[in-house]
C-alpha positions as CSV (number, residue, x, y, z in Angstrom):
1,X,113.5,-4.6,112.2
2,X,116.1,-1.9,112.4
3,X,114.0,1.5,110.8
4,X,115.4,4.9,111.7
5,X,113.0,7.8,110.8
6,X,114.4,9.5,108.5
7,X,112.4,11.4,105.3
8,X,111.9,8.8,102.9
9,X,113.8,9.2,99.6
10,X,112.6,7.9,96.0
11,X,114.3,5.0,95.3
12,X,116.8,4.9,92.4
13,X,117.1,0.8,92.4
14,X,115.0,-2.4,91.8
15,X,116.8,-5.3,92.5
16,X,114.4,-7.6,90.5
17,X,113.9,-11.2,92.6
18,X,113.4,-13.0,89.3
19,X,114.3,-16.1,90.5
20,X,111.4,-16.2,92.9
21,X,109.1,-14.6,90.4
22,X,110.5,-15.6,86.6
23,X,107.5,-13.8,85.1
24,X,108.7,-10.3,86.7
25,X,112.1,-10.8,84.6
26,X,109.7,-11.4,81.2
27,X,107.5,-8.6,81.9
28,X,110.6,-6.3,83.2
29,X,111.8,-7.1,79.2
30,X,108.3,-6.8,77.7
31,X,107.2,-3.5,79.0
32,X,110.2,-1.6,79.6
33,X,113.3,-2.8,77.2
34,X,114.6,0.9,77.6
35,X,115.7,0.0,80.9
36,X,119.0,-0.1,82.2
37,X,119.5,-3.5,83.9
38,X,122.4,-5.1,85.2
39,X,122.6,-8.8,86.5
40,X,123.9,-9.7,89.5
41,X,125.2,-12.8,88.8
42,X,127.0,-11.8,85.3
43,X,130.8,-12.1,86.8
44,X,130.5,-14.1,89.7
45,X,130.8,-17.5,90.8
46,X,126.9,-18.1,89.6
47,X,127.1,-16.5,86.5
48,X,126.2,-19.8,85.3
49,X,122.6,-19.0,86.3
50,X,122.9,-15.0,85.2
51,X,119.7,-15.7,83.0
52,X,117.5,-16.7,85.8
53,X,119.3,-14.5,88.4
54,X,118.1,-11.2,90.0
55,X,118.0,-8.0,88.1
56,X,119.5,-4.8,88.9
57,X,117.2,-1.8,87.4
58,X,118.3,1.9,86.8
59,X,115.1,3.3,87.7
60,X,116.1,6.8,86.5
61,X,115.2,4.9,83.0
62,X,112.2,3.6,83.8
63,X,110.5,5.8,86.3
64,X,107.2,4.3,86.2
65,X,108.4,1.4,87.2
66,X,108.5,2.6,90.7
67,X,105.2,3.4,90.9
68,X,103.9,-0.1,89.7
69,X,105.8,-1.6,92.7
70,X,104.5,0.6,95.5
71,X,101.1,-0.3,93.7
72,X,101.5,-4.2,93.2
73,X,104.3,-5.1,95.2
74,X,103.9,-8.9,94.7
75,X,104.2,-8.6,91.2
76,X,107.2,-6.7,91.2
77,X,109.6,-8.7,94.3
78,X,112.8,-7.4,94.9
79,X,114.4,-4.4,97.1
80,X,113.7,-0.8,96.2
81,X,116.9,0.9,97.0
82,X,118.4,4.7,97.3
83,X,122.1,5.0,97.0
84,X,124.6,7.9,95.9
85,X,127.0,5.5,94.9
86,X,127.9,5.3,91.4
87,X,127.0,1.6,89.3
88,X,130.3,0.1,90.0
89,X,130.4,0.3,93.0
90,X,126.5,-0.5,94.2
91,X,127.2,-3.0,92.0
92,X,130.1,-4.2,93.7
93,X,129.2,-4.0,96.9
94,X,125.7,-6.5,95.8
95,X,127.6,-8.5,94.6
96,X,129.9,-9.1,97.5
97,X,126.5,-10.3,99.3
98,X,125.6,-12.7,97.2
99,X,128.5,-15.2,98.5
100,X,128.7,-16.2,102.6
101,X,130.3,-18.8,105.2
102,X,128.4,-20.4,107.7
103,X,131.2,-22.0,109.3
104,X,133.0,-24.5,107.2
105,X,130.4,-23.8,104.4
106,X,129.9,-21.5,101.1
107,X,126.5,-20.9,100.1
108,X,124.2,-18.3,98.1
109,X,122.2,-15.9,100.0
110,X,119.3,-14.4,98.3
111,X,118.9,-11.7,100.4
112,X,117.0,-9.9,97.4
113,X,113.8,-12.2,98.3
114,X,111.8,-10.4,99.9
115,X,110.8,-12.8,102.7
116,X,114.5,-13.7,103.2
117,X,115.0,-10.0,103.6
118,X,112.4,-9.9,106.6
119,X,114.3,-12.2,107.7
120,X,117.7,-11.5,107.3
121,X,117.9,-8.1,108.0
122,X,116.2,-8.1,111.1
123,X,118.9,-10.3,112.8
124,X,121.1,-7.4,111.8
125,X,122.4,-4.7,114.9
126,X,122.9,-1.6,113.7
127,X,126.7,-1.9,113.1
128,X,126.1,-5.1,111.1
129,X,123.4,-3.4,109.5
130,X,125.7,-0.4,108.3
131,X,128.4,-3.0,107.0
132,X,125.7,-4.8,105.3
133,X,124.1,-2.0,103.8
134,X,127.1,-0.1,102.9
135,X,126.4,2.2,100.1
136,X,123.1,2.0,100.6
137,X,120.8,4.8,102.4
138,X,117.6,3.4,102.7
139,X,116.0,-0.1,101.7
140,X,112.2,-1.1,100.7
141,X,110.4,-3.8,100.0
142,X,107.0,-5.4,100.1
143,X,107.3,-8.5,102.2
144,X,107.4,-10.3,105.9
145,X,107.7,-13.6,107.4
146,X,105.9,-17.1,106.1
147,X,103.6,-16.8,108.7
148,X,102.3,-13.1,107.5
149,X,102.3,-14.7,104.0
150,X,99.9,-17.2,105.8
151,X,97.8,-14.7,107.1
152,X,97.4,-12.3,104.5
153,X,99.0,-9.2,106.5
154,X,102.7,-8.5,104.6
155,X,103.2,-5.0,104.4
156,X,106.3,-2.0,103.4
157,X,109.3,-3.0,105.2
158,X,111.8,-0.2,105.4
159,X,115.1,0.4,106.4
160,X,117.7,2.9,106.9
161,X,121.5,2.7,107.3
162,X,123.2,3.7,110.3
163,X,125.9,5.0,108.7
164,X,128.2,3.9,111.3
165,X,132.4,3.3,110.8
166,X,132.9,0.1,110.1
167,X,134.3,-2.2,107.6
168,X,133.8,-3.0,104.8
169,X,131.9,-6.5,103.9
170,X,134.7,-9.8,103.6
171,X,134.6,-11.0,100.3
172,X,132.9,-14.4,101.9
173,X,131.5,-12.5,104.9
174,X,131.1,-14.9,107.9
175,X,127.2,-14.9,109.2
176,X,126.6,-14.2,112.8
177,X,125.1,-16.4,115.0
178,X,121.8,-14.6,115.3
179,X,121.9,-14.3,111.2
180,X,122.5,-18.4,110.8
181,X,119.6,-18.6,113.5
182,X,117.1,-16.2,111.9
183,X,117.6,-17.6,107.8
184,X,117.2,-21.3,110.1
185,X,113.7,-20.3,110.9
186,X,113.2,-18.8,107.7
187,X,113.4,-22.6,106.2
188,X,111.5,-24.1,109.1
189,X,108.1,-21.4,109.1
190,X,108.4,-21.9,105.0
191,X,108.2,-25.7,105.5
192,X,105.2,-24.9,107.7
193,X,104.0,-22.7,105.3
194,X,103.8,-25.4,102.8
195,X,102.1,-27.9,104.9
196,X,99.3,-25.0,105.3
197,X,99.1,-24.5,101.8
198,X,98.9,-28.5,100.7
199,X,96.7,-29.2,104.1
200,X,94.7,-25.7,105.0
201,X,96.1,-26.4,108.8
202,X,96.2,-23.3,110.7
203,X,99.7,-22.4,109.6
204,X,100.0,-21.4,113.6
205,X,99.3,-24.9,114.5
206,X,101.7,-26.4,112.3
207,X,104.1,-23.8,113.2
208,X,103.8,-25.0,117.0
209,X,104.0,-28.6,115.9
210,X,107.2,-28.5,114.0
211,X,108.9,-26.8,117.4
212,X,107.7,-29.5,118.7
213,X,108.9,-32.1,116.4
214,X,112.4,-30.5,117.1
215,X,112.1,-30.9,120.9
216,X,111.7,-34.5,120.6
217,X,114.9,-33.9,118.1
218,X,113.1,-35.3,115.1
219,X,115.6,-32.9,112.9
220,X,115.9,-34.9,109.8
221,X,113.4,-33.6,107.4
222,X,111.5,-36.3,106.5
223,X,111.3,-37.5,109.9
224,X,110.0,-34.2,110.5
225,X,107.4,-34.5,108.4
226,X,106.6,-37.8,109.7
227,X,106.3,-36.2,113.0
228,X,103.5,-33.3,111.3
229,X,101.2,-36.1,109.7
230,X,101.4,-38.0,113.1
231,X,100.3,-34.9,115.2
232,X,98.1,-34.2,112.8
233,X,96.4,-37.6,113.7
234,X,96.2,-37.1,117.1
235,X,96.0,-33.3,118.1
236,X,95.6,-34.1,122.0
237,X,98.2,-36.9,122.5
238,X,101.3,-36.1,124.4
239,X,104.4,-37.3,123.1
240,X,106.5,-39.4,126.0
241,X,109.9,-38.9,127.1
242,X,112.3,-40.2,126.6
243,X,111.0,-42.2,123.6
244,X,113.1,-45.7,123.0
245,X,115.3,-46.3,119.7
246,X,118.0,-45.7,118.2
247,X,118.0,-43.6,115.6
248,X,114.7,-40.5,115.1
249,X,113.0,-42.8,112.7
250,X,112.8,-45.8,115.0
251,X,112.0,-42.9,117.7
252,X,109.0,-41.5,116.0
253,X,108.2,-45.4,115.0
254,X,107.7,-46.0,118.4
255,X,105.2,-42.8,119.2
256,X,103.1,-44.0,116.3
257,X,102.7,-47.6,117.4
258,X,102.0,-46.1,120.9
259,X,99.3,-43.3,120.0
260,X,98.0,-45.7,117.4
261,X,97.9,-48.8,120.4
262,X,99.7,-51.5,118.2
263,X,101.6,-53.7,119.8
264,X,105.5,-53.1,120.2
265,X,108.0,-55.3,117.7
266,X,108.8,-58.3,119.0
């Protein structure tokens, strides 16, 4: 994580993450309707889901609100932000996030979750990180990766922009390599994560078993979590190589027959 050490400022911004927590948006309403908000969808191509989307809040008219996220950050998700740019334009420039390429493809990135953040914005370089930032100064939020959510240890993440020259974000800005890699393992820890919530595996077990369900290629997802249960099963096998079959199911249908000792199909 790129963190300069600068004096921290008070933050001006919430952008609200009500998608991942919908009850934040309903008490946002309930306990402070004089706020200023702003939704980040209203005008864009998902404007369609502006009702459930993330919530930009003027905290100059709500400044208690502030101080209830730096005391329960989990119940109020989002990024704490401090910017001199006027609305329009911090509005503008959030916007211009919320739509990216990876390669051929369009797709949303929620970069206002707080555990895509963690994720996001550490595969940032610090003139990626100024481009990505752009009007803004500084950048909290209460977060970290799946596997700290696992263990019980997120924290304050903070960040500061370089303030470098550089351009200003593409309307559909291309993600790096290292961005497209990081927001990959993003998906794959949250899939452990989920097996450690529905099993109570160590989630650094399971964590270790999907890399190495995608060593033996076993990429498609529910051959993936074929792979899981079948580890699961049998902690101290080892997995051969190469395994016969064609396609990953009839791959991982061969493992199972062998660590299980039935007999091969005819």
């Amino acid at each position: 994580m790129i963190a300069t050490c600068t004096p921290e400022a008070p933050p001006q911004w919430l952008l609200l993450d009500v998608p991942g927590t919908p009850q934040a948006g309903v008490t946002l309403r309930q306990m402070f309707a004089q706020a200023r908000c702003f939704g980040l969808f209203e005008g864009t191509e998902w404007h369609a889901l502006h009702e459930q989307g993330p919530v930009l809040v003027d905290l100059h008219t709500c400044p208690a609100l502030a101080d209830l996220c730096f005391v329960d950050g989990q119940r109020w998700p989002g990024l704490l932000m401090h910017s001199e740019a006027g609305t329009a334009l911090l509005l503008a420039h959030l916007r211009r996030m919320l739509t990216v390429t990876l390669g051929l493809h369009r797709a949303l990135l929620n970069y206002y979750n707080p555990i895509t953040a963690s994720y996001f914005f550490d595969a940032c370089d610090a003139v990626e990180l100024s481009r990505w930032l752009g009007p803004i100064h500084q950048l909290r939020w209460f977060g970290g990766s799946w596997g700290d959510r696992a263990m019980g240890c997120q924290g304050w993440q903070r960040l500061s922009n370089p303030g470098l020259a550089v351009s200003p974000l593409a309307v559909e800005e291309s993600l790096s390599a290292g961005q497209q890699e990081k927001l990959q393992t993003c998906l794959l820890e949250q899939h452990a994560w989920r097996w450690n919530r529905s099993t109570g595996v160590d989630f650094l077990r399971l964590w270790t078993y999907v890399q190495e369900g995608l060593a033996l290629a076993f990429s498609e997802r529910p051959v993936l979590d074929g792979w899981i249960w079948l580890r699961l099963q049998h902690p101290d096998a080892v997995p051969m190589q190469p395994l016969p079959g064609g396609t990953q199911q009839e791959r991982l249908d061969s493992l199972r027959r062998l660590w299980q000792n039935e007999p091969p199909w005819p």
